[in-house]
C-alpha positions as CSV (number, residue, x, y, z in Angstrom):
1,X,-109.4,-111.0,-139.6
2,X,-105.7,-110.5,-139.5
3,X,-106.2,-108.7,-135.7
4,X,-108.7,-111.6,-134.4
5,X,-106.0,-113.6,-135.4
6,X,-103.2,-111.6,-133.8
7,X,-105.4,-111.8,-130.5
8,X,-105.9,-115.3,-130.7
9,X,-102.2,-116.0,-131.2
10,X,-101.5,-113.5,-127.9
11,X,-104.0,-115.2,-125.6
12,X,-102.7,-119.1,-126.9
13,X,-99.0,-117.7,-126.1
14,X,-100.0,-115.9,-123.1
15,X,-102.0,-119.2,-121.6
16,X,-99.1,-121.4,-122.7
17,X,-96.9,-119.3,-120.7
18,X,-99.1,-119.5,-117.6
19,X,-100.1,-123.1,-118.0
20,X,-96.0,-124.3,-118.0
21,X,-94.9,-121.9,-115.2
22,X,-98.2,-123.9,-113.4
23,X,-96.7,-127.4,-114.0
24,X,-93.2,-126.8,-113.5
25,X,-94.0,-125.1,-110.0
26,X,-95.8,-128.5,-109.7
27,X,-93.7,-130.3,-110.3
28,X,-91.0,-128.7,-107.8
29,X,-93.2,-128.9,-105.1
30,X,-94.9,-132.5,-105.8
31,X,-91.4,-133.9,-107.0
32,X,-91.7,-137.4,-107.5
33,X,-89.6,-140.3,-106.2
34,X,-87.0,-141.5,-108.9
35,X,-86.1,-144.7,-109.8
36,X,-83.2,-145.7,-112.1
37,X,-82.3,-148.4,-114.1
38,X,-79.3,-148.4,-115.0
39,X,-77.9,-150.7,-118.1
40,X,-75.2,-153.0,-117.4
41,X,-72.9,-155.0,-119.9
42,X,-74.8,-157.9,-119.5
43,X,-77.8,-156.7,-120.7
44,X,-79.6,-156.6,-116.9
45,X,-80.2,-153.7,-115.4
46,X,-79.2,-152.2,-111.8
47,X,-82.1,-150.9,-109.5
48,X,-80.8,-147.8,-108.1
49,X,-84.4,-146.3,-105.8
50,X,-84.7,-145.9,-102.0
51,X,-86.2,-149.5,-102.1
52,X,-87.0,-152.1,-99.8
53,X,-84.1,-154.6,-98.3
54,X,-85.7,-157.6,-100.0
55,X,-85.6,-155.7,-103.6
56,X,-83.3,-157.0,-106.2
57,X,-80.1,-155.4,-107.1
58,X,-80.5,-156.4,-110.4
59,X,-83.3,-156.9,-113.0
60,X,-83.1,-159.1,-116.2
61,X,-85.0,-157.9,-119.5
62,X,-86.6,-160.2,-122.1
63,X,-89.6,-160.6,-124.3
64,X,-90.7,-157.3,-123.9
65,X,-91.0,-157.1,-120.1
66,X,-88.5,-157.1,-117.2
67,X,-88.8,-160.3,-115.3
68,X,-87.2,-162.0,-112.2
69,X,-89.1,-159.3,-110.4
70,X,-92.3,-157.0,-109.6
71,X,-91.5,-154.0,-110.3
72,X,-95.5,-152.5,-109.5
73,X,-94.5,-151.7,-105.3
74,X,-91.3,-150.0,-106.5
75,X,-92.1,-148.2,-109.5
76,X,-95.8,-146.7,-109.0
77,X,-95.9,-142.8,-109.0
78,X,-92.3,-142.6,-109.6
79,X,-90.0,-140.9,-112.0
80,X,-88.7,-144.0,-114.0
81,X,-85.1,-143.2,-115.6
82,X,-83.9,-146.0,-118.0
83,X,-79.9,-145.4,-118.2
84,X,-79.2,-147.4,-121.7
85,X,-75.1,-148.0,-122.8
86,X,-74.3,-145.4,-125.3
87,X,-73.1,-148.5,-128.0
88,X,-77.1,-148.8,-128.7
89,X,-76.7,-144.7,-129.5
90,X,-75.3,-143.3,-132.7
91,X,-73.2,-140.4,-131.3
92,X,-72.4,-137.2,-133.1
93,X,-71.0,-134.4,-132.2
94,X,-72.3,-130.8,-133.8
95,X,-70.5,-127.0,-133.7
96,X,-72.4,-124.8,-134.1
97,X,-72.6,-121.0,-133.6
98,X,-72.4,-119.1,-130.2
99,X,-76.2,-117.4,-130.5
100,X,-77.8,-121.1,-131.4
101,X,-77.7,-122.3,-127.7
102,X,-80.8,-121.2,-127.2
103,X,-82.6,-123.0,-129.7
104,X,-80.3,-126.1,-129.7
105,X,-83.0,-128.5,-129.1
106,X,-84.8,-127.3,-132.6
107,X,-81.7,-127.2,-134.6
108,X,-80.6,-130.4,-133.4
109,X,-84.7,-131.4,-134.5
110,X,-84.4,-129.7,-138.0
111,X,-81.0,-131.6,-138.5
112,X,-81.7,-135.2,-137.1
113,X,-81.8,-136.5,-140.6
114,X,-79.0,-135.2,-141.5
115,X,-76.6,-136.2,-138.7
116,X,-78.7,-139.8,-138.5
117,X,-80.2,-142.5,-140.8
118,X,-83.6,-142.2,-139.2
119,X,-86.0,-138.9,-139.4
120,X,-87.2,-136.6,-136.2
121,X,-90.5,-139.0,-136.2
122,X,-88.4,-142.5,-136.8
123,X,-86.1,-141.7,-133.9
124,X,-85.8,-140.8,-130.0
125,X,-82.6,-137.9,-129.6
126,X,-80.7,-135.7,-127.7
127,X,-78.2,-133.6,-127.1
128,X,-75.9,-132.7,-124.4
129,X,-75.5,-129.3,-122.4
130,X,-73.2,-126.9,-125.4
131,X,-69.8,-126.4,-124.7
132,X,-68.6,-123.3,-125.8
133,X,-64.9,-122.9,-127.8
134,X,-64.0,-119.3,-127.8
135,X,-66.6,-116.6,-127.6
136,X,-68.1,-117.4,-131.4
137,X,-68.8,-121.1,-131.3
138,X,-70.3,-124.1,-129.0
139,X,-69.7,-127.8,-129.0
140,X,-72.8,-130.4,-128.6
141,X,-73.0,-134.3,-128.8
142,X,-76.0,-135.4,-130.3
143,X,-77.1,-139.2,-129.4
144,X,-79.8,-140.9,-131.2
145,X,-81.7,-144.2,-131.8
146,X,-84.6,-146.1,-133.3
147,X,-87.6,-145.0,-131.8
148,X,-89.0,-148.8,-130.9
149,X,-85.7,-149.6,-128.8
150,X,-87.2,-146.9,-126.6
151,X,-91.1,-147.7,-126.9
152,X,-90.0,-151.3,-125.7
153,X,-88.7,-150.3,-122.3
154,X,-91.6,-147.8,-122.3
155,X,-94.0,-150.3,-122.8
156,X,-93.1,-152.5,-120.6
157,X,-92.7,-150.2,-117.7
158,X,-96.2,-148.7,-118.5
159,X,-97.9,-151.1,-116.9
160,X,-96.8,-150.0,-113.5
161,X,-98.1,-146.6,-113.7
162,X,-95.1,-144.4,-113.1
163,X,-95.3,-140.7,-113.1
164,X,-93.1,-140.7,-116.1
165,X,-90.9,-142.4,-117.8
166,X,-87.1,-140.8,-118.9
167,X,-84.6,-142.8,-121.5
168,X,-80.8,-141.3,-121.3
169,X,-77.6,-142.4,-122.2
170,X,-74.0,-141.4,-120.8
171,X,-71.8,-139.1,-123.5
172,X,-68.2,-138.4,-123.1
173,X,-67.1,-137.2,-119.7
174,X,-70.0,-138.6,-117.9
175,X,-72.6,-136.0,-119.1
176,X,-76.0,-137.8,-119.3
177,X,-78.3,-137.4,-122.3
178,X,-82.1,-137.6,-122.4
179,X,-83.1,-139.1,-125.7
180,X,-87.2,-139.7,-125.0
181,X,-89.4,-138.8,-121.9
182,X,-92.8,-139.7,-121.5
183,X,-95.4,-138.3,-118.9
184,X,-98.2,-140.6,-117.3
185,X,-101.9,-140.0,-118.3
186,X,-102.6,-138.8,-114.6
187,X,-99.4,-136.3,-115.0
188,X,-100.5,-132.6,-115.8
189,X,-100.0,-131.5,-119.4
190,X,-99.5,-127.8,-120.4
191,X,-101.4,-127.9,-123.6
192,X,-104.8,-129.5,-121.8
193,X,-104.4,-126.7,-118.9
194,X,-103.4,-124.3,-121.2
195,X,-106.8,-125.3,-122.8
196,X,-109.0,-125.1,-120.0
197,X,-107.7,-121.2,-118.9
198,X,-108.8,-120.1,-121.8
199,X,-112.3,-122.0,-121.5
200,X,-111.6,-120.3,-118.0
201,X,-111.5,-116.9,-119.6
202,X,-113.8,-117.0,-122.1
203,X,-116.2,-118.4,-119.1
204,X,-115.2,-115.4,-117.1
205,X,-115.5,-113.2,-120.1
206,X,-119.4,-113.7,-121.2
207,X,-120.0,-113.6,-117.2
208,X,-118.5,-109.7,-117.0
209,X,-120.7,-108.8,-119.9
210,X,-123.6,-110.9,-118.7
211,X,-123.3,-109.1,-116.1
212,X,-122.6,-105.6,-117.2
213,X,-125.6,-105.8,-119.6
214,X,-127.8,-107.3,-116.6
215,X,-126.4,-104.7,-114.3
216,X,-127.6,-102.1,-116.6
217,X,-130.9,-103.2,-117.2
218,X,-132.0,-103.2,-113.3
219,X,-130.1,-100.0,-113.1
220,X,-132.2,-98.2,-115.6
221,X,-135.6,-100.0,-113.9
222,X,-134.9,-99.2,-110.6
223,X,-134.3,-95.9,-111.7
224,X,-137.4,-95.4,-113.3
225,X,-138.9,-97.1,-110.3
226,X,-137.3,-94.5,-108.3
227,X,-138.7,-91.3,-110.3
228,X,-142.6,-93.1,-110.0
229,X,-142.4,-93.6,-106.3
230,X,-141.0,-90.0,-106.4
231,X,-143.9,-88.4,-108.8
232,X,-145.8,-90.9,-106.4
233,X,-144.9,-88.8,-103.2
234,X,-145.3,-85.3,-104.6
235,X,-148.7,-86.1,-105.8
236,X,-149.6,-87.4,-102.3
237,X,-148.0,-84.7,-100.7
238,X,-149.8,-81.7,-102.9
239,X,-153.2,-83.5,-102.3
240,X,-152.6,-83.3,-97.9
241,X,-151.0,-79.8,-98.1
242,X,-154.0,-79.1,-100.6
243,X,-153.5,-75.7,-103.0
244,X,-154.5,-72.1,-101.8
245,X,-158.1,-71.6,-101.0
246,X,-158.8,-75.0,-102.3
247,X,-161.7,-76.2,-100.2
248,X,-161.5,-79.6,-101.4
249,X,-158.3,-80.1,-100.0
250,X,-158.4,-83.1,-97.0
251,X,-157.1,-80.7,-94.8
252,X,-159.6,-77.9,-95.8
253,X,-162.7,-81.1,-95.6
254,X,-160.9,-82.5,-91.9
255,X,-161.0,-78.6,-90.7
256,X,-164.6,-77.7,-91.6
257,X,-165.7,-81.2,-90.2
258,X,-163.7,-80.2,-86.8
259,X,-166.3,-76.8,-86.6
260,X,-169.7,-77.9,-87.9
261,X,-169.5,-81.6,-85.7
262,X,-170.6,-81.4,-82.5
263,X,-168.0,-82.2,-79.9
264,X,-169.3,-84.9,-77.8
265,X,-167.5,-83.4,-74.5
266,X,-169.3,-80.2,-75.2
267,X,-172.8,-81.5,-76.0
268,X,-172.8,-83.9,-72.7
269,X,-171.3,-80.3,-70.3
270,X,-174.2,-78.5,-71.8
271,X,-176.8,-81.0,-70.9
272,X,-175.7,-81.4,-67.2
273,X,-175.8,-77.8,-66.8
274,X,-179.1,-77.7,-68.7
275,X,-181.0,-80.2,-66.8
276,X,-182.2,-79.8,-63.1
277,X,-181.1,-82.3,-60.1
278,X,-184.5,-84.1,-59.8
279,X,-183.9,-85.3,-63.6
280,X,-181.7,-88.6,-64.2
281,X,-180.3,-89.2,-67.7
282,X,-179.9,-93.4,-68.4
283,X,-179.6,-93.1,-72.2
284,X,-178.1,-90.9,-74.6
285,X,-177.6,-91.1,-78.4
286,X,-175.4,-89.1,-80.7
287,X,-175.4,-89.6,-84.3
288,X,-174.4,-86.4,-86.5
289,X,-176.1,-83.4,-85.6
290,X,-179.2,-85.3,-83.6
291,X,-178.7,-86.1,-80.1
292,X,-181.4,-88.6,-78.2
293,X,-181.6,-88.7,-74.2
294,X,-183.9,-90.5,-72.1
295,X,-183.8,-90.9,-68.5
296,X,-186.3,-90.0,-65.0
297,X,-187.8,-86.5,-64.2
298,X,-190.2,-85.2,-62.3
299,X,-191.7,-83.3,-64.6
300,X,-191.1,-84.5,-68.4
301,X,-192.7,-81.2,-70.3
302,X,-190.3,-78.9,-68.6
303,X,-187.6,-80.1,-70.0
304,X,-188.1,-78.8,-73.4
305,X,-188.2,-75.0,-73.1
306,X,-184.9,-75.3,-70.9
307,X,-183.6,-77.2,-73.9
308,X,-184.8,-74.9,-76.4
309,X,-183.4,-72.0,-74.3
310,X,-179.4,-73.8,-74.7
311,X,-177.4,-71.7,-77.6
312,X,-176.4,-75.4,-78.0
313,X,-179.9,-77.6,-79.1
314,X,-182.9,-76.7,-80.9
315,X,-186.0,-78.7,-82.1
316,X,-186.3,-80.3,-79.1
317,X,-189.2,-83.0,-79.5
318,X,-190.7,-86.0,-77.5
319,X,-190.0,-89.1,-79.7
320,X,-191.6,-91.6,-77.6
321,X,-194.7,-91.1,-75.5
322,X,-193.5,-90.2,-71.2
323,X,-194.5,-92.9,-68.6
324,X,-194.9,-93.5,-65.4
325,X,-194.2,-96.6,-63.3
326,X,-195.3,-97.5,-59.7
327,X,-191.5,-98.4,-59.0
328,X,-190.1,-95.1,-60.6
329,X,-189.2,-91.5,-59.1
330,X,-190.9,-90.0,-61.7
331,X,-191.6,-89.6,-65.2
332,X,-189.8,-91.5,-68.0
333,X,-189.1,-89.4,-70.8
334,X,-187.3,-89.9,-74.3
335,X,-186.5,-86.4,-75.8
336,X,-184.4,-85.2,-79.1
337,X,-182.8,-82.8,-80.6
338,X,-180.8,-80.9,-83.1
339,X,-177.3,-79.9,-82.0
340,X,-175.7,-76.7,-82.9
341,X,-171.8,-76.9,-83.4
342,X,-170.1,-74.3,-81.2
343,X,-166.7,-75.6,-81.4
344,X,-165.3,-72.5,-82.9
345,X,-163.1,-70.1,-80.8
């Protein structure tokens, strides 16, 4: 528990980090315009903004809102600093040690009721840039005030939608104090960003292991995939070589086909050398080992002996009775017979 809880505190302090170099690089590069209004000893205040020629130099506040002006064109998006007199400050100054400059702003915090009559949440404070006396000590001026003198001017402004809104006060020797500052809604704010990277991360971290875990899985299927198409192939490829003296084999069955089928070429050179010239072959059939001609002869019964006499036929046979026809040469015949293979070499 204590290690998920060291992690956890790493990844808020590293996102933190991250998230407030993020907005103050924003903010340098998207600085906004800045407005001031600066307190004078009448109670107005002096409009100090690259502003239009018609804009007032001055601006009165009363009930709660400045008035005597509109304040929307001038003050939208802007960086609104309220300069008050330091008489509406309580002023104090603090020595402290050397090493505490760099964590003045929470000593000054841990103190305010202390130095003050009002505690860190009843109050809006400050202190100026430390001075330092020697090489063992530092000098700061700590200005503070009820927290709804602020909240007034911060209402009031609000309604103008600046980009954020600063209250300060002048110390001794003209060194300006920020008391309260207060960023718009549309503003970025490290702890929301700081937020969503590690919503980010988390995101991206169930992705990688979706991913790994998904990777993995068609990894091991393709790979079985892989060793089936291969078992696949050396089947197919033992069955078409066919093992020794295996007669079954298709290339043992395709060979013995080649030598007992009759080759077609062969049978057809063996009958025109068979037959004489007065005899005209106009059909011929060859299915398997049987082979059917009919055709014109002069004389039909003389064809089967020189048939029978061929190495190639045998059985020759008249399977429909011979004709004759006034318009015919001769004698229409329709013999068969039995081939012999003889394709061997």
């Amino acid at each position: 528990m204590s290690s998920l809880n060291f992690l956890r505190d790493m990844l808020d302090a590293w996102t933190g980090t991250v998230a407030g170099t993020i907005v103050a690089t924003m903010e340098r590069l998207v600085a906004p315009r800045v407005v001031r209004l600066v307190e004078t000893g009448t109670g107005a205040f002096a409009l100090e903004a690259s502003k239009p020629e018609n804009a007032p130099k001055e601006i009165a506040f009363g009930d709660g809102k400045f008035v005597g002006t509109n304040l929307a064109q001038i003050v939208r998006g802007s960086r609104v600093e309220i300069v008050l007199q330091p008489t509406r400050f309580l002023l104090r100054p603090l020595e402290l040690p050397a090493r505490a400059a760099d964590f003045l702003e929470g000593i000054v915090r841990a103190q305010i009721d202390r130095l003050t009559p009002w505690s860190a949440t009843e109050a809006v404070f400050g202190c100026s840039p430390p001075v330092a006396h020697g090489s063992d000590s530092i000098t700061t001026e700590v200005a503070a005030a009820p927290r709804r003198l602020a909240m007034g001017y911060v209402e009031a402004l609000s309604a103008f939608h600046p980009s954020a809104i600063a209250i300060v006060t002048e110390a001794a020797e003209g060194r300006r104090i920020k008391v309260f500052e207060q960023k718009s809604r549309g503003a970025v704010d490290p702890v929301r960003l700081s937020r969503t990277l590690q919503a980010v991360l988390a995101f991206a971290a169930v992705a990688a292991v979706t991913g790994s875990v998904a990777a993995s899985y068609l990894a091991d299927s393709l790979s079985t995939q892989q060793s089936e198409l291969e078992r696949q192939i050396t089947r197919r490829r033992a069955a078409l070589r066919g093992s020794d003296g295996d007669e079954r084999s298709p290339l043992a069955r395709l060979e013995r086909r080649k030598y007992e089928t009759a080759a077609s070429v062969i049978v057809l050179e063996s009958l025109s050398r068979l037959l004489p010239d007065h005899t005209y072959v106009t059909e011929l059939h060859v299915a398997g080992n049987r082979i059917q001609i009919g055709g014109i002869t002069r004389d039909a019964p003389s064809l089967i002996p020189l048939i029978e006499q061929s190495r190639h036929f045998t059985r020759a046979t008249f399977y429909a009775p011979t004709t004759r026809s006034a318009t015919d040469p001769g004698e229409r015949f329709h013999i068969e017979a039995q081939v012999e293979p003889r394709n061997a070499p």
